[in-house]
C-alpha positions as CSV (number, residue, x, y, z in Angstrom):
1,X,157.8,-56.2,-137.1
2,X,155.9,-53.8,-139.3
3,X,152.7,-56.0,-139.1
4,X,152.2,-55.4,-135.7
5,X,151.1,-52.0,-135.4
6,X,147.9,-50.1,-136.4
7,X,147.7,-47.1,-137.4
8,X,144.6,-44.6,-136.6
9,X,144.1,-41.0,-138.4
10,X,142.6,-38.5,-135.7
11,X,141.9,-34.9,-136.5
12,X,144.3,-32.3,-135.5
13,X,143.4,-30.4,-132.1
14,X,141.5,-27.3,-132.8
15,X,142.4,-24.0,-130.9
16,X,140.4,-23.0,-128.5
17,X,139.0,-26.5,-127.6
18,X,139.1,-28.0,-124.5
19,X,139.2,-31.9,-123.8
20,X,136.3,-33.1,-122.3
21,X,136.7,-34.7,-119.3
22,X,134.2,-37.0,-117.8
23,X,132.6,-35.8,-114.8
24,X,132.1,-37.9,-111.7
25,X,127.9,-38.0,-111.3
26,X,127.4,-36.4,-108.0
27,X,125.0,-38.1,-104.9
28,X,121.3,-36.7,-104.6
29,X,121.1,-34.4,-101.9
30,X,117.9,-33.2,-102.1
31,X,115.3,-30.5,-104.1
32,X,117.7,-27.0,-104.4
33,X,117.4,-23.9,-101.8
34,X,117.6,-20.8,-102.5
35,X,118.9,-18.0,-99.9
36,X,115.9,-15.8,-100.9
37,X,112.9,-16.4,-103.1
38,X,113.9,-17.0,-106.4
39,X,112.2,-14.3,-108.8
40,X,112.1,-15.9,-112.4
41,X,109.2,-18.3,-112.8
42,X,106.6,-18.0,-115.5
43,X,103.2,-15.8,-115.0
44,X,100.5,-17.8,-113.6
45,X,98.0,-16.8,-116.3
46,X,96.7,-20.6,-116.4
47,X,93.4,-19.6,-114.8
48,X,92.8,-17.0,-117.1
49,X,90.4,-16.9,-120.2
50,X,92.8,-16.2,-123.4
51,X,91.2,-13.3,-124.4
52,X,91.3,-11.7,-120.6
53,X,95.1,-11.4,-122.1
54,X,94.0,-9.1,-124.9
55,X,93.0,-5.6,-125.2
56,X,90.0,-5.2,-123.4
57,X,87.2,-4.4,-126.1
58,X,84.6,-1.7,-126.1
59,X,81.7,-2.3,-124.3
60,X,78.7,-2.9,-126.9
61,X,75.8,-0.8,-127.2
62,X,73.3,-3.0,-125.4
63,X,75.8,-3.3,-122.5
64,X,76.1,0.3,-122.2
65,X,72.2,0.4,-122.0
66,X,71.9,-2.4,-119.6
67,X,74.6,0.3,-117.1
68,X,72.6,3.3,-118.1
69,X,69.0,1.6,-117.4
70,X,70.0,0.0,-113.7
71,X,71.9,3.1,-112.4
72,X,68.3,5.7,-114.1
73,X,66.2,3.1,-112.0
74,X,68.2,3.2,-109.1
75,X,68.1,6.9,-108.8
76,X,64.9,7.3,-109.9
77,X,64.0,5.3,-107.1
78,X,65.9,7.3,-104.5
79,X,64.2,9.9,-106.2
80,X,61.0,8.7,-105.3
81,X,61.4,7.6,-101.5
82,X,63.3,11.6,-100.9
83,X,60.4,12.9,-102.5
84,X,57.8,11.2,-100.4
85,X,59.8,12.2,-97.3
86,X,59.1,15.8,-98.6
87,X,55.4,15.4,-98.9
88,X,55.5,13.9,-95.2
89,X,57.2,16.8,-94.4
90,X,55.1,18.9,-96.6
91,X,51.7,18.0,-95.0
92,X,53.2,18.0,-91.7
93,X,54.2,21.7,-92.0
94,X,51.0,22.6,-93.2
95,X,49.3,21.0,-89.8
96,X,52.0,23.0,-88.1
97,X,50.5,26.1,-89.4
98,X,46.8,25.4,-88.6
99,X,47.7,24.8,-85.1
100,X,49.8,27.8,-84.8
101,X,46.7,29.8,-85.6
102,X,45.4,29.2,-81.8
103,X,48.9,28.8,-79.7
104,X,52.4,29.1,-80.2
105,X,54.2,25.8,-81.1
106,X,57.1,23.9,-79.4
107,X,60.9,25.3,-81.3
108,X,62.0,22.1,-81.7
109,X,58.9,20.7,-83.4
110,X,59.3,23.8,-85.2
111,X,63.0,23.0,-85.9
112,X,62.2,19.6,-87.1
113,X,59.9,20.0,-89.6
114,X,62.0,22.6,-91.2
115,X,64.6,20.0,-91.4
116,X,62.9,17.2,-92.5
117,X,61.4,20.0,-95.4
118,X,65.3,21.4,-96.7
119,X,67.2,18.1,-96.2
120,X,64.1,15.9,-98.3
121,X,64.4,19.2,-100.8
122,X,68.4,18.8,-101.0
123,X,68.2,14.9,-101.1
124,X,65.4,14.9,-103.5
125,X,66.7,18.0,-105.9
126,X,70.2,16.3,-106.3
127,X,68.5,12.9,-107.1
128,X,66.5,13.9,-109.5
129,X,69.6,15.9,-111.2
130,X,71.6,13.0,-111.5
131,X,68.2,11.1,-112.9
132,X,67.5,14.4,-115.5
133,X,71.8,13.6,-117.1
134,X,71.5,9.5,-117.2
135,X,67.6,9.5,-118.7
136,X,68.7,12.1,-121.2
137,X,71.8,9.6,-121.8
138,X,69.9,6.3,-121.8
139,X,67.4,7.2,-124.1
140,X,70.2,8.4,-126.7
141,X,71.5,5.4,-126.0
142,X,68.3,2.9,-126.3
143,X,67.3,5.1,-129.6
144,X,70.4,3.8,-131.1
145,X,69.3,-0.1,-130.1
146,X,66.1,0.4,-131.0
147,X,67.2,1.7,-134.6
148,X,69.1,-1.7,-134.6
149,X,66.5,-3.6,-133.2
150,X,63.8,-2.7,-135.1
151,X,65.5,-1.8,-138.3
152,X,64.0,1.9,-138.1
153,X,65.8,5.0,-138.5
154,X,65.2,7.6,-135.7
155,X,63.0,10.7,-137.1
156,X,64.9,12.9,-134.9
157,X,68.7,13.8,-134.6
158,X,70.1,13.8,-131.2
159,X,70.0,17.6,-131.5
160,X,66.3,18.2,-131.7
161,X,66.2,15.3,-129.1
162,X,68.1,16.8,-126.5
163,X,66.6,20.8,-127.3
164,X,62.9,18.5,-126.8
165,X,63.6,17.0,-123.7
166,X,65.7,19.6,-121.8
167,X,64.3,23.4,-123.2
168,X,61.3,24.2,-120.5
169,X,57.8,24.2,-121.9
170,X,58.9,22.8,-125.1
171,X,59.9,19.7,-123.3
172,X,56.0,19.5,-122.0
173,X,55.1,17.7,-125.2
174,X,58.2,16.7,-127.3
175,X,59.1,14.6,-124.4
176,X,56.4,12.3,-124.7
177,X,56.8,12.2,-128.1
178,X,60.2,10.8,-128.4
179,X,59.3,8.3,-125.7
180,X,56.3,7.4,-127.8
181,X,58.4,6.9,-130.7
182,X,61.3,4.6,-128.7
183,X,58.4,2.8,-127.4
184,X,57.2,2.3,-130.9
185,X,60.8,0.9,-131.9
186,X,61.4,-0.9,-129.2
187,X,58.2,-2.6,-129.3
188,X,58.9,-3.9,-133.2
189,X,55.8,-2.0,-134.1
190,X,55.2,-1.2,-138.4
191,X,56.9,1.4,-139.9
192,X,54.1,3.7,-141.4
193,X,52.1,3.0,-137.9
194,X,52.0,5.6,-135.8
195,X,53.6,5.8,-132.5
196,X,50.3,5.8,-130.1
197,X,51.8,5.9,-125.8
198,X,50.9,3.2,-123.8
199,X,48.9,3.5,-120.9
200,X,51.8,3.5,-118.6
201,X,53.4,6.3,-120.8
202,X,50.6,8.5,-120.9
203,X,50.3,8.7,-117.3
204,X,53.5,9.8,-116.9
205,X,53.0,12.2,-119.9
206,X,50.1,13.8,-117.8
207,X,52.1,13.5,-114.8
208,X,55.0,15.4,-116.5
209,X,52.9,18.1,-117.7
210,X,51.3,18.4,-114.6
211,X,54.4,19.2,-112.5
212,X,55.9,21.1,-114.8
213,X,53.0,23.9,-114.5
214,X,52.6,23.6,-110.9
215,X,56.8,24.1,-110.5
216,X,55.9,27.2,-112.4
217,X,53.3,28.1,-109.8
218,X,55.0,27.6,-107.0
219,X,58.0,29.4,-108.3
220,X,55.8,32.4,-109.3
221,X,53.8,32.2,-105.5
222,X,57.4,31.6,-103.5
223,X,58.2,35.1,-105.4
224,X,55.5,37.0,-104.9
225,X,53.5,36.2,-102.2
226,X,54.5,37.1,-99.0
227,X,51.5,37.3,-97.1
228,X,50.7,34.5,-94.4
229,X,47.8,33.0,-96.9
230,X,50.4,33.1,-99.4
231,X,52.6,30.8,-97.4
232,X,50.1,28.6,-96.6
233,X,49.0,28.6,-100.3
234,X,52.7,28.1,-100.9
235,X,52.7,25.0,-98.7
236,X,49.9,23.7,-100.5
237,X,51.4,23.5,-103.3
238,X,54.7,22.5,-102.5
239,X,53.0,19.4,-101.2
240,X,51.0,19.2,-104.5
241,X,54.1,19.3,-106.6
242,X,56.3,16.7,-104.7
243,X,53.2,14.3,-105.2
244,X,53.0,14.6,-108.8
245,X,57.3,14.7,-108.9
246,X,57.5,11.0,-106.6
247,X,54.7,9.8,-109.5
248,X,56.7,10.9,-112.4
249,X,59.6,9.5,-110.9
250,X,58.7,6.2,-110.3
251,X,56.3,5.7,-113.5
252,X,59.8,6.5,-115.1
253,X,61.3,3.8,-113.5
254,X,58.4,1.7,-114.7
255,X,59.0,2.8,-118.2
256,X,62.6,2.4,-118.9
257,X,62.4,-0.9,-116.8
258,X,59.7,-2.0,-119.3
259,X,61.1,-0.7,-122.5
260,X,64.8,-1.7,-121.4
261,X,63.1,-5.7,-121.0
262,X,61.5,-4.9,-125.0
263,X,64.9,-4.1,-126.5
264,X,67.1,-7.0,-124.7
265,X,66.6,-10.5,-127.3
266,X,64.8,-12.9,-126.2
267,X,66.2,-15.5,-124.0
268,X,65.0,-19.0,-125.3
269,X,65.7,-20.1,-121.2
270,X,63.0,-17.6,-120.0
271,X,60.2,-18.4,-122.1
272,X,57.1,-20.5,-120.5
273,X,56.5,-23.4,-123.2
274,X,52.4,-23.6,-123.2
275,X,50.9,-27.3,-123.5
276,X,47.5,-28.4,-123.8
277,X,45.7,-29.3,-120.5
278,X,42.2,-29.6,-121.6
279,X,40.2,-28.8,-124.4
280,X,36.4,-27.3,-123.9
281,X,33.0,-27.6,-126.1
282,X,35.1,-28.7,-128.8
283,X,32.9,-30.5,-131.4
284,X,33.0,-34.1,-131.9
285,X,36.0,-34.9,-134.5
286,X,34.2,-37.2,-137.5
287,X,34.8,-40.8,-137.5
288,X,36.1,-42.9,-139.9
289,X,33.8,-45.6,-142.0
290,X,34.3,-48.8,-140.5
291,X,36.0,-50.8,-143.3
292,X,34.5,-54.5,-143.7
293,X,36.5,-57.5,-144.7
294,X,34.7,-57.4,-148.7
295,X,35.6,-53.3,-148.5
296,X,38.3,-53.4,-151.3
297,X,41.6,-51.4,-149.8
């Protein structure tokens, strides 16, 4: 009798624990709905470059000049074009006043010229403002690549730069200078050369100095003179001095497009390869003895 039943050790129950029970698998009915948009989810950062996910990093220097160089020639430009308006309107005031000399002239053609002069003045006054703060902040900026670039120190602080380019009347020739001498850098010129302008440069180093004494003339005639010679005078040279201010402008624009282009590296892409094509009174290249069969080798 006792060989007939087996005997199986289990461990006790534990507290707590339930007894599984097999669940019954239930039929497919289908992908799940929700009764409003679910809201978990991961991010959908897959198109993303890793680094996007980063703190964004300081722009570098020659990025910042890149910004500073297009937005200087885009005003410069605007510069330009209201300052041209203003010698239009310039020249066309001062026809106005010839004419009036034998007959009265129409109000509104009157009108008109005064309002193409103030509005070309306003247009023209704030442009070349707004060009005066980012030259005087791109070439602080391009001195500091060109120091890199170059491996040349800058023989001025910022401090004597900025009292040489924005004190009146010493700015006539200190400004040039420290173009001269960015030019210099940028254009990977020796050390113990010395900076000599370009041609481009010392136009608008003439130019400068140029508008600069007749802004003090017409300043000192707008003043004083009050006479009807005076204000024709006065015209005169308020057409004079816009001409000279559209030149310095856009020679500018020339310059710190050109000397922007010298300081960015050189682009492998954008260089023209230069082959051969033909080869002109070249002398005859010497021939070779002609080597018999007995000629020992």
């Amino acid at each position: 009798m006792a060989g007939r039943w087996q005997w199986v050790a289990t461990p006790p129950p534990q507290p707590g624990a339930s007894r599984s029970v097999p669940r019954r698998p239930l039929p497919y009915t289908g992908p799940p709905s929700y009764p409003v948009p679910p809201r978990w989810g991961f991010p959908q950062l897959s198109w993303r470059w890793p680094v996007s996910l980063g703190r964004k990093a300081k722009p570098k220097p020659l990025d910042q000049l890149r910004m500073l160089a297009r937005n200087l020639v885009a005003t410069l430009w605007v510069t330009t074009a209201a300052l041209g308006v203003a010698v239009v309107g310039e020249g066309w005031r001062y026809v106005l006043l010839i004419l009036s000399r034998s007959g009265a002239l129409s109000r509104t053609v009157v009108a008109f010229s005064d309002a193409l002069v103030v509005t070309a003045g306003v247009v023209s006054g704030l442009a070349a403002l707004a060009s005066l703060v980012l030259a005087v902040l791109w070439v602080l900026r391009a001195r500091d690549v060109a120091s890199v670039v170059s491996g040349q120190r800058p023989a001025r602080s910022v401090r004597d730069v900025l009292i040489g380019l924005l004190v009146p009347g010493l700015n006539l020739a200190v400004a040039g200078s420290v173009l001269a001498e960015l030019e210099h850098a940028a254009a990977r010129k020796p050390v113990d050369q010395r900076p000599s302008p370009s041609r481009l440069l010392l136009l608008w180093w003439i130019a400068w100095v140029a508008g600069e004494l007749l802004f003090a003339v017409v300043w000192l005639v707008t003043i004083f003179g009050t006479s009807v010679q005076a204000l024709a005078n006065g015209v005169e040279l308020h057409l004079l001095a816009d001409l000279v201010a559209a030149f310095v402008a856009g020679s500018g624009a020339l310059f710190v497009s050109r000397v922007t282009q010298l300081l960015e590296p050189v682009d492998p892409a954008t260089v023209h390869r230069l082959r051969v094509v033909k080869v002109a009174d070249a002398p005859e290249p010497p021939l070779r003895a002609v080597r018999t069969v007995a000629s020992p080798r």
